[in-house]
C-alpha positions as CSV (number, residue, x, y, z in Angstrom):
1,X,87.3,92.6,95.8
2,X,85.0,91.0,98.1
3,X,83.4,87.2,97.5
4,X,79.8,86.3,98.9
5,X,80.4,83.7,101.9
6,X,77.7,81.0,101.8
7,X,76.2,79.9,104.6
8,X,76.1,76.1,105.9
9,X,73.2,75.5,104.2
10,X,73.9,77.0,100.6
11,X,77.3,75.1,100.8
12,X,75.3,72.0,101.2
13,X,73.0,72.3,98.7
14,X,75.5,73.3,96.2
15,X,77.5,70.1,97.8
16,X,74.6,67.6,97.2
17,X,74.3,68.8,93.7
18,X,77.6,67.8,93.1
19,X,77.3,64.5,94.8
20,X,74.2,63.2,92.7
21,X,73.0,60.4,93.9
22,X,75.7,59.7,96.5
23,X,74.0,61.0,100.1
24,X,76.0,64.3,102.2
25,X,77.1,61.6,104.2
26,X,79.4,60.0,102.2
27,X,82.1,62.8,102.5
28,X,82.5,62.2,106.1
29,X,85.1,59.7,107.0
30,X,86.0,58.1,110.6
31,X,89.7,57.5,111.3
32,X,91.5,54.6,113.1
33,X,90.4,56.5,116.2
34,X,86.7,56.8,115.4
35,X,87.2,60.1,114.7
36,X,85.1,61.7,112.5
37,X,86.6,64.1,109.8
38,X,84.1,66.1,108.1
39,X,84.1,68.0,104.9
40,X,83.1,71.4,106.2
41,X,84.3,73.2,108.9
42,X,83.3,76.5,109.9
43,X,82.6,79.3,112.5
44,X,78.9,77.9,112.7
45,X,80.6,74.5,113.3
46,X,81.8,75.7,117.3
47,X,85.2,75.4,116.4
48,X,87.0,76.8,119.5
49,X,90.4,78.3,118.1
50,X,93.6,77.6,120.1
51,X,97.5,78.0,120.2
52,X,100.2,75.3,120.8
53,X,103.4,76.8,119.3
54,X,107.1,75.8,120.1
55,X,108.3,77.5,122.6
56,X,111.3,78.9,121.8
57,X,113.4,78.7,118.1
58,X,116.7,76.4,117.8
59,X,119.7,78.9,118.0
60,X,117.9,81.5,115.6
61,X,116.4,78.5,113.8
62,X,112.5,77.7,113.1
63,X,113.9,74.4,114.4
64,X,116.8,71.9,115.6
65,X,118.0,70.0,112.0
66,X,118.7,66.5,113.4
67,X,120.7,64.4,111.1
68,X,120.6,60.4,111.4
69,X,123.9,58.2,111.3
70,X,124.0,55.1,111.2
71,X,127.4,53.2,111.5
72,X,130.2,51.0,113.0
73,X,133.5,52.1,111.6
74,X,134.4,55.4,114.0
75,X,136.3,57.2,111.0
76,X,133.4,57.0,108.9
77,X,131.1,58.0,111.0
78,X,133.1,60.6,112.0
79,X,133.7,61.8,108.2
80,X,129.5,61.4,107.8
81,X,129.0,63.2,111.2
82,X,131.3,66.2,109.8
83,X,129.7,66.3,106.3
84,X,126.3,66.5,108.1
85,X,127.0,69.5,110.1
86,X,129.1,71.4,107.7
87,X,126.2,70.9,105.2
88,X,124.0,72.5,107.3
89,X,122.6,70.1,110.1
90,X,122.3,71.4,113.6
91,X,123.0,68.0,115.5
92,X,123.2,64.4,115.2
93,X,121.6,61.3,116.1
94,X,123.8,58.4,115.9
95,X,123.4,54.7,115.6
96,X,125.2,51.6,115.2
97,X,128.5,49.8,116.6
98,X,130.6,53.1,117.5
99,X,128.1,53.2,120.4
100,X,129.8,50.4,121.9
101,X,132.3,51.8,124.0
102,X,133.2,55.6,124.7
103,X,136.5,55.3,122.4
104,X,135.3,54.5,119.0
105,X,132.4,57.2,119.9
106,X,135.1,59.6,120.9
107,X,137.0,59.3,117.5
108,X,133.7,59.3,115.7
109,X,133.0,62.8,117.2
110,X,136.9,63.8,116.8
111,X,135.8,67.7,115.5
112,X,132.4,67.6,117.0
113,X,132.2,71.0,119.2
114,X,129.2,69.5,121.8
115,X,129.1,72.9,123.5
116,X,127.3,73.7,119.9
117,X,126.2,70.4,117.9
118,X,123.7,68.5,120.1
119,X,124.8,64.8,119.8
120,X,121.6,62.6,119.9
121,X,121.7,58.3,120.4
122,X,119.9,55.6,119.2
123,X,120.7,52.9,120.9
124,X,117.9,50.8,122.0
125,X,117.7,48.4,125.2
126,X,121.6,49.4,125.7
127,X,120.9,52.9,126.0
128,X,122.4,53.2,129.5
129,X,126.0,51.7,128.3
130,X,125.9,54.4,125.2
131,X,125.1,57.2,127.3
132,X,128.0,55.7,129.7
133,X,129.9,55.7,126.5
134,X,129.2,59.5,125.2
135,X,129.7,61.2,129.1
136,X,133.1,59.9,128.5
137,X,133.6,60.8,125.2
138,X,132.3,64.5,125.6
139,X,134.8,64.8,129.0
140,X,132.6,66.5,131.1
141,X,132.2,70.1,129.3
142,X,129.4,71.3,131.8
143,X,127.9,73.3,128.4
144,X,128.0,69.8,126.6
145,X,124.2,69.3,124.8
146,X,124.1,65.5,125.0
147,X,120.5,63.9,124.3
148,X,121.2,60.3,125.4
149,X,117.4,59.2,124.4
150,X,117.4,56.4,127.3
151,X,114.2,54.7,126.4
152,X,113.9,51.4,127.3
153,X,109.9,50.9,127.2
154,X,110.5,51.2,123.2
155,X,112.8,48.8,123.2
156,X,111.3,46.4,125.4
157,X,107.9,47.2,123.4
158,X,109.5,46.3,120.0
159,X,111.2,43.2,121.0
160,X,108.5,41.8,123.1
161,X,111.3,41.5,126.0
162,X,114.1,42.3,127.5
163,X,117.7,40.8,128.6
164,X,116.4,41.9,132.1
165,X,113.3,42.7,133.2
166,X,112.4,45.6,132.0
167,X,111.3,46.6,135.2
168,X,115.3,46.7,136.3
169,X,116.1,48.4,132.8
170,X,113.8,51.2,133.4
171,X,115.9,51.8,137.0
172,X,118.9,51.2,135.5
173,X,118.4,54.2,132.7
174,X,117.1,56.5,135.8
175,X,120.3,55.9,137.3
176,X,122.5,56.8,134.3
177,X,120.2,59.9,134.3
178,X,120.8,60.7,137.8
179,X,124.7,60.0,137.5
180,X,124.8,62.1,134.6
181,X,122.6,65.1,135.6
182,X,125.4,67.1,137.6
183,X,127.8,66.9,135.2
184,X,125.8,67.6,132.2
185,X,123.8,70.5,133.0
186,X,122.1,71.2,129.4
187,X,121.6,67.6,128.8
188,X,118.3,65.7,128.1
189,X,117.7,62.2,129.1
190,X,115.0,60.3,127.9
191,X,113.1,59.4,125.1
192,X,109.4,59.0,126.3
193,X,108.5,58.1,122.5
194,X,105.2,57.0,120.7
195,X,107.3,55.9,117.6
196,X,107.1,51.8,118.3
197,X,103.1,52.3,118.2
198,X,103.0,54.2,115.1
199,X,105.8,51.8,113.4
200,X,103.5,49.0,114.7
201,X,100.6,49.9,112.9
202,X,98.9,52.2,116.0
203,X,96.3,55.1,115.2
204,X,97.3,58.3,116.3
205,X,95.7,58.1,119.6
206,X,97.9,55.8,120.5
207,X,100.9,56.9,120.0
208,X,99.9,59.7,121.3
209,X,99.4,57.6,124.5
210,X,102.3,55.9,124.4
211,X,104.3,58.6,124.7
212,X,102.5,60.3,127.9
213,X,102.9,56.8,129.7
214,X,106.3,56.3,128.9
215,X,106.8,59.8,130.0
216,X,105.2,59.4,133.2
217,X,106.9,55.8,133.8
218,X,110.4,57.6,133.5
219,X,109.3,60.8,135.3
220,X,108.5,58.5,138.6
221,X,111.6,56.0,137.8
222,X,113.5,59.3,137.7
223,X,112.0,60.4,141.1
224,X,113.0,56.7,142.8
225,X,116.5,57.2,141.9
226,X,117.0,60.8,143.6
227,X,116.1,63.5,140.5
228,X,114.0,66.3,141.1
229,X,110.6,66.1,139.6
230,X,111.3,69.6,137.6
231,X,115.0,67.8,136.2
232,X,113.0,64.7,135.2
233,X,110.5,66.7,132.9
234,X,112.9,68.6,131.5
235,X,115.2,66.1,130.7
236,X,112.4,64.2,128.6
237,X,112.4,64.3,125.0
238,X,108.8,63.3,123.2
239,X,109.2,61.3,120.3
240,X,106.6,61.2,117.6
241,X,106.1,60.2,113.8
242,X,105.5,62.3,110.9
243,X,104.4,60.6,107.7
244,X,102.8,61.9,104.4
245,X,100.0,62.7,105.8
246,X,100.5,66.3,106.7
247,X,97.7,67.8,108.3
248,X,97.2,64.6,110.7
249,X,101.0,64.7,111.7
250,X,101.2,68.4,112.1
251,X,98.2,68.1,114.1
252,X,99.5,65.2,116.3
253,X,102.5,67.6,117.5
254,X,100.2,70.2,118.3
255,X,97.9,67.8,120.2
256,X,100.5,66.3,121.9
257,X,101.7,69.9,123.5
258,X,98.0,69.7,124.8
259,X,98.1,66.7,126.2
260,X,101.7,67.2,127.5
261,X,100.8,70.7,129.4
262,X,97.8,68.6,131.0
263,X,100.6,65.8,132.3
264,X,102.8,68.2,133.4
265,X,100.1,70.1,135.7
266,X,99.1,66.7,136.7
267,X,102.3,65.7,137.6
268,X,103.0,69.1,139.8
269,X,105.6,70.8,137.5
270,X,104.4,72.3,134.4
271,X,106.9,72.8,131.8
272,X,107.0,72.9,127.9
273,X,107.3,70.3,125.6
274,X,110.1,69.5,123.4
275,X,109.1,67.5,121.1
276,X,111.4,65.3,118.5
277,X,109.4,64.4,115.0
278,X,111.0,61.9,113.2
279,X,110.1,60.6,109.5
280,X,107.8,57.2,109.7
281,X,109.7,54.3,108.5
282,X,106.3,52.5,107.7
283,X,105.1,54.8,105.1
284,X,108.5,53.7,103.0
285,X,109.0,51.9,100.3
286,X,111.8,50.3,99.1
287,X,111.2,48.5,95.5
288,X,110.7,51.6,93.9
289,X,112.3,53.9,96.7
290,X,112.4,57.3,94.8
291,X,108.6,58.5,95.6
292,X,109.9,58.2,99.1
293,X,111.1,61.7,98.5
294,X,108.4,63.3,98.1
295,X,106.8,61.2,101.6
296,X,109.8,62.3,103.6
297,X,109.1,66.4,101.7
298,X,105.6,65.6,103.3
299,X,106.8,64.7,106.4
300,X,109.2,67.2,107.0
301,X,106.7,70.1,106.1
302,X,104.3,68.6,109.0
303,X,107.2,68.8,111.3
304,X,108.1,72.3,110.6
305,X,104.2,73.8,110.7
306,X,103.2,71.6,113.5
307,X,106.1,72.7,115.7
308,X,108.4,70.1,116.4
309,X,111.3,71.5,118.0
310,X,113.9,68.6,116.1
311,X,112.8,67.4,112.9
312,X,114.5,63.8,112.0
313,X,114.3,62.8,108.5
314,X,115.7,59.3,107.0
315,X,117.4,58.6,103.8
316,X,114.5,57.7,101.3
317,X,116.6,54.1,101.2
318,X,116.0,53.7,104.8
319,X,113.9,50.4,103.8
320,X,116.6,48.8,101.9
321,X,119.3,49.4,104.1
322,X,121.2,51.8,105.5
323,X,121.7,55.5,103.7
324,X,124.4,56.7,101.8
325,X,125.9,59.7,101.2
326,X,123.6,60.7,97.9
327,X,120.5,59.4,100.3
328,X,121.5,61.5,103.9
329,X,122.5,64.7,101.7
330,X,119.0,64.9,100.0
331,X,117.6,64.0,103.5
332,X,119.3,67.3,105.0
333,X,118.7,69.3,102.0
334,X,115.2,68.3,102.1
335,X,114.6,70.4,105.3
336,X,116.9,73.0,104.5
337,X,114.6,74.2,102.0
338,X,111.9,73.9,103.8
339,X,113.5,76.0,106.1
340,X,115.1,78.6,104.7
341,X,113.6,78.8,101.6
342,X,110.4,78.2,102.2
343,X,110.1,79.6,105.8
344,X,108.1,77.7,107.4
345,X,109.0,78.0,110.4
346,X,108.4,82.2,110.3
347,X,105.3,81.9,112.3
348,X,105.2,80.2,115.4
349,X,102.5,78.2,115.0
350,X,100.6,78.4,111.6
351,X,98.1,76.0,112.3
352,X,96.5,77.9,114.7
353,X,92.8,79.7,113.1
354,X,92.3,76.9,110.6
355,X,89.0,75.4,111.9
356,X,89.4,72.3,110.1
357,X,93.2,72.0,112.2
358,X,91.9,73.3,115.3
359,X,89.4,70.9,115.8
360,X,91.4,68.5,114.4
361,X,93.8,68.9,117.0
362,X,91.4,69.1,119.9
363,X,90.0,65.9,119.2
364,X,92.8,64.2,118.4
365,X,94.3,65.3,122.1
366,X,91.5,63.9,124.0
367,X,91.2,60.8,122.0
368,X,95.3,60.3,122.9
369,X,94.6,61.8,126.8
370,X,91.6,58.9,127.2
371,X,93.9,56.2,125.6
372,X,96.4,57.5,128.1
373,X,94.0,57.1,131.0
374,X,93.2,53.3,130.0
375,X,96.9,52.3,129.9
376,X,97.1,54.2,133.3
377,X,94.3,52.4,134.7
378,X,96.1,49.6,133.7
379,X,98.5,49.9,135.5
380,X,100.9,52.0,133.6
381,X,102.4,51.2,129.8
382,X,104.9,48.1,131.0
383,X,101.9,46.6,132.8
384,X,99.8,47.2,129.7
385,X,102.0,46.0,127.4
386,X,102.6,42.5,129.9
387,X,99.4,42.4,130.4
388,X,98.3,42.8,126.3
389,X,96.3,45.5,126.3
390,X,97.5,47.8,123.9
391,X,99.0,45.1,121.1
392,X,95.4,44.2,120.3
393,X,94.6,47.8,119.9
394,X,97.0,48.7,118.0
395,X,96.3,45.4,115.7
396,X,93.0,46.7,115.2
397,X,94.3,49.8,113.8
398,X,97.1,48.6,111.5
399,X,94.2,45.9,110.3
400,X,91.8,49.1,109.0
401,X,95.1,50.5,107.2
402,X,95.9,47.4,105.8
403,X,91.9,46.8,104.5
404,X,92.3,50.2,102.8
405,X,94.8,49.8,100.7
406,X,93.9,46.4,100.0
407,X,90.3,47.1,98.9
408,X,91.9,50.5,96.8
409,X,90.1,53.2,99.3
410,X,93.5,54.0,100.2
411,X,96.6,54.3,97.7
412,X,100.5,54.4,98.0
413,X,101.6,56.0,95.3
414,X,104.8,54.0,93.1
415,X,103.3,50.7,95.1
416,X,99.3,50.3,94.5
417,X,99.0,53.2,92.2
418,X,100.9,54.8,89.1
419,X,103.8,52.1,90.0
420,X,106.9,52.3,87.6
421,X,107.1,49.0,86.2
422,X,110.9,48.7,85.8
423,X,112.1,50.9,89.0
424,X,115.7,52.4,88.8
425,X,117.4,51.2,92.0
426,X,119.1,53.4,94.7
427,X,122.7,52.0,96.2
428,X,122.5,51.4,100.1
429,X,124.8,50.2,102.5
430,X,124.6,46.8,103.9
431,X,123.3,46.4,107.7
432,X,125.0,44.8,110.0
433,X,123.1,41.5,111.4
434,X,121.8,41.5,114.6
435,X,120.7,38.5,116.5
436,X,118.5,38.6,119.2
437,X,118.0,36.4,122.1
438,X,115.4,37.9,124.1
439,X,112.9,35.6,125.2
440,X,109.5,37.0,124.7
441,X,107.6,38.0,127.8
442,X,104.5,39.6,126.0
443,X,103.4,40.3,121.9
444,X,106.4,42.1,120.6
445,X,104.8,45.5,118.5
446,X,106.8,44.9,115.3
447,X,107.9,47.5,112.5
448,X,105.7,47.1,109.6
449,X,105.5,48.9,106.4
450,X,102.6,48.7,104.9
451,X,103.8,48.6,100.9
452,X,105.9,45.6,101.9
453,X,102.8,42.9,100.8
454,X,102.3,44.7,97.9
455,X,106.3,44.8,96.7
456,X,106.1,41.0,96.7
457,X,103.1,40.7,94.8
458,X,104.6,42.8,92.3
459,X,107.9,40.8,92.1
């Protein structure tokens, strides 16, 4: 059975119809970008189709299943670690105290084979020290898959400053790197991540941008402390958001393998991307925590069609405090079904031929490449940041967000709209404090969440 296809100009007419007395116009919408996103898009439209697949699959998987642990007691991180993986997680990304020194990590990964279970840190502006910490612990097994995510721009970005300058923290993580590189053959070594924009408040642009500037800021540190150009790119991980909103976050990852094929030409050594998607922590909600389920379902669905290599979803208590059990099994589970029983990742890249996602995707990659080129022309993303060119930007963009769902143009659901009015709680585990006494060189780009004004309105 065939259907009649209308052409642009029926589908308008029938459109306007529907509209009344509202004009066409008013179902085109502009982005925090300035990006236009239209409510047609067609063949006639001169949508040019193209491909940005992952380039390989994880061990006979769609993609790597990255659990998160968080933790400072080394036998219960090490009983979390083993529930993880036997429950059907492919690797780890730890957190917390047990990064302190290589022993506690050691007995945290007591049972860990990391010839097969890529271990993954999170530790911030001490990256260098946990990285020290896991060589020792994984005793120099040449097949080792270690992913020390060394990023100290994030962490210098986040806290506004740095217990050095960050200047001598970037060299100091290209030097772990470098001492680290013979030894651990298969390992990766930095984190060139967008996250802290996004977290921030940033557009998509801009995280986009931030994580091609951080990447080439640790591709030439990496070169100043003796790696080969080729060992560099390879070793860097690109670390982006996912949130609810699918179709932009699938079409960020496939963007970013655009823009990353263009750096990497640029640069002299093209290579793939691998690309690490982890769930947005500012999308959360923590009052009424359970529709944070269905955001992190969401989230992990754009990570799996938009071709992230690891996909890193949080506990949907992650705003309260840290995950338990209950919370990091329905995490896991989460992508395991998404996985295996709903297949997404059985086609490489299954975006690809939508109009709406190719163009999507286009524009969204030279938005993030001319973002890129201003923080390059500033200098690079530390002189940007001391300088403050991107906070501003990036306060602009959070300030649209926050005007829509304070005017009701935009909703979170269980927080602005169809809110439970007596919300069952979820159990968490408490953080441990931290106290911080960086002195602030430049305007810090702060985690927000964006229900949080709204949760204490409601109390």
């Amino acid at each position: 059975m065939t259907f009649p296809v209308p052409t642009p100009l029926e589908w308008r007419e029938a459109a306007q119809k529907a509209l009344k007395d509202l004009p066409i116009e008013s179902l085109v919408h502009l982005d925090a970008d300035g990006l236009a996103v239209r409510p047609l898009y067609a063949a006639a439209s001169g949508v040019q189709p193209l491909s940005a697949p992952r380039p390989s699959d994880a061990d006979g998987r769609a993609w790597d299943l990255r659990a998160p642990v968080e933790g400072d007691d080394p036998a219960a991180v090490n009983a979390a670690v083993l529930a993880e993986l036997e429950g059907g997680a492919a690797s780890v990304l730890l957190a917390g105290a047990v990064l302190d020194d290589s022993e506690p990590l050691r007995r945290a990964l007591d049972g860990v084979a990391v010839e097969l279970a890529p271990v993954a840190l999170d530790a911030g502006i001490d990256g260098p020290d946990a990285a020290n910490a896991l060589a020792v612990a994984a005793k120099g097994a040449p097949r080792a898959k270690l992913r020390f995510h060394l990023d100290p721009i994030g962490a210098f970005a986040e806290a506004g400053g740095s217990p050095r300058s960050v200047d001598e923290h970037l060299m100091l993580a290209a030097n772990t790197a470098q001492r680290h590189a013979g030894a651990y053959p298969e390992a990766s070594f930095f984190l060139a991540s967008g996250r802290v924009a996004h977290e921030a408040g940033g557009s998509i642009a801009q995280e986009l941008a931030f994580a091609a500037a951080s990447a080439v800021a640790y591709a030439r540190a990496a070169l100043e402390a003796g790696m080969t150009l080729e060992r560099a790119l390879a070793g860097t991980v690109v670390g982006l958001s996912v949130d609810q909103e699918y179709f932009d976050s699938l079409a960020k990852i496939r963007a970013m393998r655009l823009i990353w094929r263009s750096l990497t030409r640029a640069l002299g050594w093209e290579t793939p991307a691998v690309i690490e998607a982890r769930s947005s922590r500012r999308m959360l909600a923590a009052r009424d925590p359970w529709p944070n389920l269905l955001r992190l379902t969401a989230a992990g669905f754009a990570g799996g069609v938009g071709g992230a290599d690891v996909v890193v979803l949080d506990g949907f208590t992650t705003a309260s405090g840290r995950p338990e059990a209950f919370a990091r099994r329905q995490a896991r589970n989460t992508q395991l079904v998404l996985m295996e029983e709903a297949s997404l990742g059985r086609v490489d890249d299954p975006a690809a031929g939508s109009w709406f996602l190719d163009s999507r995707t286009r524009e969204l990659a030279e938005a993030g490449w001319a973002e890129f080129q201003m923080i390059e022309a500033e200098g690079g993303v530390i002189e940007a940041l001391s300088g403050g060119v991107i906070q501003p930007r990036i306060a602009r963009a959070r300030a649209l967000r926050e005007k829509a769902y304070a005017d009701g143009s935009a909703q979170i659901v269980g927080v602005t709209r169809f809110e439970d009015a007596d919300p069952r709680p979820a159990s968490t585990e408490a953080l441990r404090p931290t106290a911080s006494s960086v002195e602030r060189v430049c305007e810090p780009l702060t985690p927000i969440r964006f229900a949080e004004p709204h949760e204490a309105n409601a109390r």
